[in-house]
C-alpha positions in Angstrom: 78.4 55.0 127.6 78.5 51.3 127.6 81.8 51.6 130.6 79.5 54.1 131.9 76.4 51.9 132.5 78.6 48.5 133.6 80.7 50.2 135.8 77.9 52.3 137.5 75.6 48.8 137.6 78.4 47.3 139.3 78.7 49.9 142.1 75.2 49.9 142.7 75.4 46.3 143.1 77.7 46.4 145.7 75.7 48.7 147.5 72.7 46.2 147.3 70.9 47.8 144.8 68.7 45.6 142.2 69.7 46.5 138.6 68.7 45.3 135.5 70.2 46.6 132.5 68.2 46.5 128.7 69.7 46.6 125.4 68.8 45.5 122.1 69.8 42.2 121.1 72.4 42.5 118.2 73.0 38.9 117.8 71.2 36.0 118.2 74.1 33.7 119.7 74.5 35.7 122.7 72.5 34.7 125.7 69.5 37.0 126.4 70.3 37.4 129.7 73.5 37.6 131.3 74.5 38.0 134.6 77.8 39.9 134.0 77.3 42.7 136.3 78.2 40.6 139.9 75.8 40.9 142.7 72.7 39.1 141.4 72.2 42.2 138.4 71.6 41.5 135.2 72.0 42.8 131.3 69.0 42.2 129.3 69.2 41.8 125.6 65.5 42.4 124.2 64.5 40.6 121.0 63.5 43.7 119.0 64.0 43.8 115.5 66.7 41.6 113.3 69.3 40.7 115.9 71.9 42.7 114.0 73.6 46.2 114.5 71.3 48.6 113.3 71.7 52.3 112.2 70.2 54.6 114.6 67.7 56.2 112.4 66.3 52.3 112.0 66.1 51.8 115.2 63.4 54.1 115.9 60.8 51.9 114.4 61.6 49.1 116.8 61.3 51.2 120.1 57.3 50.1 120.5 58.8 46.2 119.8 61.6 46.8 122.5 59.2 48.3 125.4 56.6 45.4 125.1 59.6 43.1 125.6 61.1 44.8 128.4 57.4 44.9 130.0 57.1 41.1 128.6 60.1 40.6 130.6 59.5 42.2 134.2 56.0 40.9 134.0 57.1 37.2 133.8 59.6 37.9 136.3 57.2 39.3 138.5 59.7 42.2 138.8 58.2 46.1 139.8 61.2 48.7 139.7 61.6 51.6 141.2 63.1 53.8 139.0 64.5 54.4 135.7 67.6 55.5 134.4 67.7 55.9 130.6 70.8 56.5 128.7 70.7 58.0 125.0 68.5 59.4 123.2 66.5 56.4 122.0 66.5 54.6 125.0 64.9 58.1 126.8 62.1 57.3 124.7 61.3 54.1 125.5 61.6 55.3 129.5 58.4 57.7 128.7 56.4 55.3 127.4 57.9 52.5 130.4 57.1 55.4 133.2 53.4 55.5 132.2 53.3 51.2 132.4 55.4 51.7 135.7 54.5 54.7 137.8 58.1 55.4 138.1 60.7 58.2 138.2 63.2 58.6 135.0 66.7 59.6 135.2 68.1 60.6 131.6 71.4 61.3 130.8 72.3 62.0 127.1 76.2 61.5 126.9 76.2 63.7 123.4 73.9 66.2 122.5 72.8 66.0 118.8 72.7 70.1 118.6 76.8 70.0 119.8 77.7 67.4 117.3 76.2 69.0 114.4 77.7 72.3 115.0 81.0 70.6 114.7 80.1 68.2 112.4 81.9 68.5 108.8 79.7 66.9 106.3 75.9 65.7 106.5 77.1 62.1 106.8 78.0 63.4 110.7 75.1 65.3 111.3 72.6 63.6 113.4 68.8 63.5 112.4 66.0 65.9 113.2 64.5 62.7 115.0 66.8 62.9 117.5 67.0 66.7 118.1 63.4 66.6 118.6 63.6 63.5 120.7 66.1 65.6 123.2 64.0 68.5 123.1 61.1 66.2 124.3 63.3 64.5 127.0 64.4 67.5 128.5 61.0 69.0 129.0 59.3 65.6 130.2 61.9 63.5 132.6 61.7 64.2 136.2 65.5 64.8 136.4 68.5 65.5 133.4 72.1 63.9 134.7 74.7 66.1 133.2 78.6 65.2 132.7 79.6 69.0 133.5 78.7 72.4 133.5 79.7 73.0 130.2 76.7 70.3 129.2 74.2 72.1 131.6 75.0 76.1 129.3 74.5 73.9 125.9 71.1 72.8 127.3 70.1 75.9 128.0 71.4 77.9 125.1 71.0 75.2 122.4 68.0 73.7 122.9 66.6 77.0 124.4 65.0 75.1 127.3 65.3 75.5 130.9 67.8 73.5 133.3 66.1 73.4 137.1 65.7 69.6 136.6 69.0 69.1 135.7 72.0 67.9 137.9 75.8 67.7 137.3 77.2 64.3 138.6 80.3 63.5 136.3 81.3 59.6 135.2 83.4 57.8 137.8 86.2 55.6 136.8 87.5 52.5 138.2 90.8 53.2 140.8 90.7 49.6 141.6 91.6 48.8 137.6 93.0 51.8 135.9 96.0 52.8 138.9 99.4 53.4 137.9 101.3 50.6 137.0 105.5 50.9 136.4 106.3 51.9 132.9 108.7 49.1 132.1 105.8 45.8 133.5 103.5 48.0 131.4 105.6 47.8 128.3 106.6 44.2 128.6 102.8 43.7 129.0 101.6 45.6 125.6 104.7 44.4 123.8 106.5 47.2 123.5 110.3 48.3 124.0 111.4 49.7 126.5 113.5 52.0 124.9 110.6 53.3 122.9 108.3 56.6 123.6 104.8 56.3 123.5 101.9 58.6 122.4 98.3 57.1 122.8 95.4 58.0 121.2 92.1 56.1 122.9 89.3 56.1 121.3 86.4 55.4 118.5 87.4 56.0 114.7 85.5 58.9 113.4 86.3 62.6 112.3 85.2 64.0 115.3 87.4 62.5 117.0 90.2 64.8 114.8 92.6 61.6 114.8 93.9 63.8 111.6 94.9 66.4 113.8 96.9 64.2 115.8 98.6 62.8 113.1 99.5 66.3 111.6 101.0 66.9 115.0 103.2 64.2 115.0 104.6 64.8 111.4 106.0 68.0 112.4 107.3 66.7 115.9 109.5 64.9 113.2 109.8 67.7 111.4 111.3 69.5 114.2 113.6 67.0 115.1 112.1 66.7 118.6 112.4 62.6 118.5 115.9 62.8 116.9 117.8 60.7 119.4 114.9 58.7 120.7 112.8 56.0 119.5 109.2 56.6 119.6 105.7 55.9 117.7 102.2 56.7 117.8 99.4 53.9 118.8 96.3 54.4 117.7 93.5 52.3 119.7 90.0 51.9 117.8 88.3 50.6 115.3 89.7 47.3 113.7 92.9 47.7 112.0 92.5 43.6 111.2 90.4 44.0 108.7 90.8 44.7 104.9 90.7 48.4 103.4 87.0 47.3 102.2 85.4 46.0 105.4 87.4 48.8 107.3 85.1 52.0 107.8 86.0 54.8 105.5 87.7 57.3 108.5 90.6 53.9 109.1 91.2 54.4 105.5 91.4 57.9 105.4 93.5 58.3 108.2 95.6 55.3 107.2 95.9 57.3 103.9 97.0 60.4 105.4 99.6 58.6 107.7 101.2 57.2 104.7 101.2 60.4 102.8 103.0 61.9 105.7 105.5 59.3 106.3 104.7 58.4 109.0 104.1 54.1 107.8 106.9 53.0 110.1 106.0 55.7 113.3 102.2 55.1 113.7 100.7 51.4 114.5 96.7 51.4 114.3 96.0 48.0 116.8 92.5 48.4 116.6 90.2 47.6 119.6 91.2 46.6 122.7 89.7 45.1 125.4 89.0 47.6 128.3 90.4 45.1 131.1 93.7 45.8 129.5 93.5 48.9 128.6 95.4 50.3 131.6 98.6 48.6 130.9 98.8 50.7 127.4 97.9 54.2 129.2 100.5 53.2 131.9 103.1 52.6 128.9 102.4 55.9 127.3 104.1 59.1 127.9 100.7 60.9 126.5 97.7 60.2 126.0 95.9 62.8 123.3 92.3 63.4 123.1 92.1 65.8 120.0 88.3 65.6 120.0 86.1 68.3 118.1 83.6 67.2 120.9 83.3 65.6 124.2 80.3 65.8 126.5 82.7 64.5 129.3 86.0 62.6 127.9 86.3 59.2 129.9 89.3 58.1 128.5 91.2 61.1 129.5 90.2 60.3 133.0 91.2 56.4 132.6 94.7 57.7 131.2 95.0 59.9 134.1 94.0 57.8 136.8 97.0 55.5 135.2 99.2 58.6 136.1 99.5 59.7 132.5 99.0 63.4 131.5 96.8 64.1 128.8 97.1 66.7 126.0 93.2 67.6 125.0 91.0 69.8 122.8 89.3 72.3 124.9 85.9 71.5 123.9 82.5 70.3 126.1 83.8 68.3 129.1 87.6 68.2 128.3 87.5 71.7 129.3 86.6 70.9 132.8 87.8 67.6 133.4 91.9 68.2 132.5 93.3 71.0 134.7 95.9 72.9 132.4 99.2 73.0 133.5 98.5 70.7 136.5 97.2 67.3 135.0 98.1 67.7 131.3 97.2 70.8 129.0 94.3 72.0 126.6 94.6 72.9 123.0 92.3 74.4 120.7 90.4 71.8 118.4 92.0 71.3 115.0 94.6 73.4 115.9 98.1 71.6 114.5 100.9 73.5 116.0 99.2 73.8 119.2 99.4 70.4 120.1 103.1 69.6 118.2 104.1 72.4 120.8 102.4 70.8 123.9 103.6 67.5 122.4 107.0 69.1 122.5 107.0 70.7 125.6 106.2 67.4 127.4 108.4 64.9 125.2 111.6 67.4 126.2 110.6 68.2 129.9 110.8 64.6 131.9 110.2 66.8 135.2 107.3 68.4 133.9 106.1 65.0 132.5 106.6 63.0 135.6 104.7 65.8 137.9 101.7 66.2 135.6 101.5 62.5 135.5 101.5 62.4 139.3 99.1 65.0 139.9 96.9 63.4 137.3 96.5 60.4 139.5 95.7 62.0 142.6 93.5 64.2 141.0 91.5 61.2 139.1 90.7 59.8 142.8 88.1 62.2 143.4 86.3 60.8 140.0 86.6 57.1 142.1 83.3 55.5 141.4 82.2 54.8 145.1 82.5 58.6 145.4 80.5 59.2 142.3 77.9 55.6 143.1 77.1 58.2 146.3 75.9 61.4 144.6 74.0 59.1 141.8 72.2 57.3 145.2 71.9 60.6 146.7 69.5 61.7 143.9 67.8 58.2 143.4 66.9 59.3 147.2 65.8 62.6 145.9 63.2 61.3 143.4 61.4 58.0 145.1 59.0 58.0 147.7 59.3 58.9 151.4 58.9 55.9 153.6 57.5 56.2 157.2 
């Protein structure tokens, strides 16, 4: 969501449209305003609350705090907007409340859908709150219009939340072809530090069980197993979460899945880097032979279309937006969520077919480029133009 919001600001920006962008401030040494976005647009970082990170559930209590300072904010300013686009849940709320101060349009897009997660979610830890159910419900009948990822998105508003989708429009996330391009395997590996001898599988992405990093690592035991890396070099990379830190200040899914990974024997194949900055993120996609997305749900799946724009196939769960975004067969391959032997045998099928690899990979590429962000900046102006008022 946060690529999502920067990369879309920026666009805009170069178009010549004003944005400014408000968050809650989570620490008090960052500056409260920063002009990060080019093109004279802004990120705002509203004093509401501690300046800390915050569960969600806390966060709730603040959102009367965080309006008056946004208002606070555009009043000394002198700023009026036009428009509103609200991402999440909580910040939908705020947007309501802002649109009565403002007289102005909202745009809301959700990213996840609390209803999808916690039909997939496997203990009440990952289940998301009533608050936020109801919060959607009220969203989706209040906004002026609903931004969708994909179609899939649009049926699980209609048939989870029971409520009717004529304000709702399917624009997808964009990605970067300026930054995430193909770039030659060997200056990719010499870049992340990596031999070139060596075979890479990439998983992208936060650390959390919904994410079915488990799964992945399953699969890769039994590639072993199955002798399909016998006479090559390879290993797993796992980016998320911080693998720096200690088994106590690392969240309880690292330690897990650093638990399993041992217990499988796979200590010497798997190598858990932890974040990674996004500006560099392409060089590790271009290094990789795959890039996995074993999600138990996606509402869209960016990283899959950062990995392919890098000319990388992806092997995905075919859940939410996944299902729609990879083309099977042609840009990488779906497999069912959870489902072990499923993705060993994609793995497989891949790992031993350098043809198949390399054309997947290229018609991944070209196929990214219609996602291109001044393609996608278009349709999101398109419907800005759709909601403001006619001028003579």
């Amino acid at each position: 969501m946060n690529v999502y919001v920067r990369d879309l600001a920026r666009e805009l920006g170069r178009r010549g449209v004003g944005v400014d962008v408000f968050t809650r401030s989570q620490d008090e040494h960052v500056p409260h305003v920063l002009h990060d976005l080019g093109y004279g647009n802004r990120i705002v970082h509203v004093r509401a609350g501690p300046e800390v990170p915050m569960a969600k559930t806390e966060l709730v209590e603040y959102l009367p705090l965080f309006l008056k300072e946004i208002n606070r904010f555009s009043q000394a300013k002198g700023l009026t907007y036009d428009l509103i686009h609200s991402h999440y849940w909580l910040s939908g709320l705020a947007a309501l409340d802002l649109r009565d101060i403002w007289s102005v349009p909202i745009i809301q897009m959700f990213h996840t859908l609390a209803v999808m997660k916690n039909r997939v979610a496997r203990n009440e830890h990952e289940a998301e709150s009533t608050i936020r159910i109801d919060a959607e419900k009220r969203l989706l009948r209040e906004v002026d219009c609903v931004v969708a990822a994909t179609q899939a998105e649009v049926a699980q508003i209609q048939w989870l939340y029971q409520i009717g989708t004529e304000k709702v429009v399917v624009i997808p996330p964009g990605v970067d072809t300026s930054h995430f391009y193909p770039i030659a395997k060997d200056e990719a590996k010499e870049f992340a530090g990596i031999s070139q001898e060596k075979r890479i599988i990439l998983y992208v992405g936060r650390i959390e069980s919904l994410k079915g990093i488990d799964t992945l690592l399953r699969a890769i035991a039994k590639l072993i197993e199955d002798d399909v890396f016998r006479n090559t070099p390879f290993g797993l990379v796992v980016i998320g979460g911080d693998a720096k830190l200690s088994a106590e200040e690392t969240n309880a899914e690292m330690v897990r899945l650093q638990e399993i990974s041992e217990s499988l024997g796979l200590g010497e194949v798997v190598s858990f880097l932890g974040k990674c900055d996004q500006d560099i993120l392409q060089y590790y996609y271009s290094a990789a032979e795959i890039v996995v997305v074993p999600s138990h749900y996606e509402s869209f799946g960016l990283v899959a279309l950062e990995a392919m724009a890098c000319g990388t196939p992806v092997v995905a769960s075919e859940t939410g937006g996944l299902a729609f975004l990879i083309r099977d067969g042609e840009t990488g391959f779906h497999v069912p969520a959870g489902d072990v032997d499923s993705l060993a045998d994609r793995l497989a099928r891949l790992l031993q077919d350098d043809v198949l690899l390399a054309r997947l990979g290229k018609q991944a590429a070209a196929y990214a480029k219609e996602y291109d962000w001044a393609q996608i900046a278009d349709q999101i102006l398109d419907l800005y133009g759709t909601l403001l008022p006619k001028t003579a």
